[in-house]
C-alpha positions in Angstrom: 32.1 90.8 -82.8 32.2 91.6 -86.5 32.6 88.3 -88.6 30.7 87.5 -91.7 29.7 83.8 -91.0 26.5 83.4 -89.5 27.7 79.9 -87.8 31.1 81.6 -86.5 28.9 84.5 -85.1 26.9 82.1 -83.1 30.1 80.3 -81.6 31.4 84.0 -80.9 28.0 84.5 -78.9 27.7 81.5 -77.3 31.5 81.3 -75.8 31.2 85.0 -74.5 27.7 84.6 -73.3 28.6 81.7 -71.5 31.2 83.8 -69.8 28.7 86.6 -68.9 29.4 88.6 -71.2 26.8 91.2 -73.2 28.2 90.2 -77.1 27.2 92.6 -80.0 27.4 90.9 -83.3 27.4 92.5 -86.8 28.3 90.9 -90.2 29.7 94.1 -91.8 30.3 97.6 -91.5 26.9 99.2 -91.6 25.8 96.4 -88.7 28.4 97.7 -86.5 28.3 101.2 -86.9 24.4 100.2 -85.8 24.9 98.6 -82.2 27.8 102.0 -81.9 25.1 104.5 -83.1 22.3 103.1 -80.3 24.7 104.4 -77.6 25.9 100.8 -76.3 29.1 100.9 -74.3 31.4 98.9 -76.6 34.3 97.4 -74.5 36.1 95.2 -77.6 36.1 94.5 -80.7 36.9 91.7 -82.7 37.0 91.7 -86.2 37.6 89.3 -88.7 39.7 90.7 -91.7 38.1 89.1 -94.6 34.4 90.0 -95.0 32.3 89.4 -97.8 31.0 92.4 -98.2 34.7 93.3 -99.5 35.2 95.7 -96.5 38.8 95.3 -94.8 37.8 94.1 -91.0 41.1 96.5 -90.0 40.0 99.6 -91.5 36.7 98.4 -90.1 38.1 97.9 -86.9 40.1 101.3 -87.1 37.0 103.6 -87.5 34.8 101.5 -85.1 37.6 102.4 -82.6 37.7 106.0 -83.4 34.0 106.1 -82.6 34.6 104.3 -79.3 37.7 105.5 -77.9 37.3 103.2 -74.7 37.4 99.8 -76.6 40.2 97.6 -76.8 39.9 95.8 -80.6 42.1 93.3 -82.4 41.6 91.5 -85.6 40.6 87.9 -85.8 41.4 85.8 -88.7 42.1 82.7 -90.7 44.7 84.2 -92.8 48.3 84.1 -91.9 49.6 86.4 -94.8 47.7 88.9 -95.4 48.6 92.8 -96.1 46.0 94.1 -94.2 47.2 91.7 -91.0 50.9 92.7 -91.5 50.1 96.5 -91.3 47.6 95.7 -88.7 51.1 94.5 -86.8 53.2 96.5 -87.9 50.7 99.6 -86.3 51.1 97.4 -83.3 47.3 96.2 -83.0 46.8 92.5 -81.9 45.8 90.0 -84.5 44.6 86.7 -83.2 45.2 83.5 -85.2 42.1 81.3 -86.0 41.5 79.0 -84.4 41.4 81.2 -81.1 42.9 79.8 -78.1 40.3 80.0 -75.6 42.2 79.9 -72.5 44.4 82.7 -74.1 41.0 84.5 -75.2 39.5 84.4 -71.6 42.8 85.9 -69.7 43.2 88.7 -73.1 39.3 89.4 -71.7 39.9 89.5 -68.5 42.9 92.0 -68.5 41.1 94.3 -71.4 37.7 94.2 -69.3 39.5 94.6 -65.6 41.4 97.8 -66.5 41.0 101.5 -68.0 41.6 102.5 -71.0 45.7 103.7 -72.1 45.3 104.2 -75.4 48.9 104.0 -76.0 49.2 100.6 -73.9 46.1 99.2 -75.6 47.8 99.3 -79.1 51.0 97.3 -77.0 49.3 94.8 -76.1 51.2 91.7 -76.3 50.0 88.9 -78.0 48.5 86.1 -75.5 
């Protein structure tokens, strides 16, 4: 989870811990890259667009993806209008609308974590 508010972080952490899930947080670029570099299987990323270290979450979200090409990612933010969420669209990655459903959050999950990798049908994945 890459967000740059501490409090958001902990919700992040505490919702997918409370599922079982191992949750990696970072609150920029350099953080990431971090839990990546230590050789920890990332699964997904989430990424929140606008981070205050004025790094764009997608191109954040692109690289951290190229580094792990057997993560699923989509971008999770507050903004409905943004450039960087259009393109993100438009490239046919999955942006999530704050606030998160998190019924619709659980079943995205569960289909990302229950199957392999297409790297082609991971960028089709249909909004929940």
């Amino acid at each position: 989870i890459l967000d740059d508010d501490p409090h958001v972080l902990g919700a992040w952490s505490a919702l997918l811990g409370s599922w079982g899930l191992q949750v990696c947080l970072a609150s920029d670029a350099r953080q990431a890259f971090a839990h990546v570099d230590t050789g920890q299987a990332i699964d997904v990323v989430l990424c929140d667009q606008r981070l205050r270290s004025g790094e764009s979450g997608f191109d954040v979200l692109l690289a951290l993806l190229a580094r792990c090409p057997q993560a699923r990612g989509a971008m999770v933010s507050g903004e409905f209008d943004a450039p960087a969420l259009r393109r993100a669209e438009d490239e046919g990655y999955l942006v999530l609308k704050k606030p998160v459903d998190v019924a619709d959050l659980q079943a995205l999950l569960g289909r990302w974590l229950a199957a392999p990798v297409d790297a082609a049908a991971a960028m089709e994945e249909p909004q929940p």
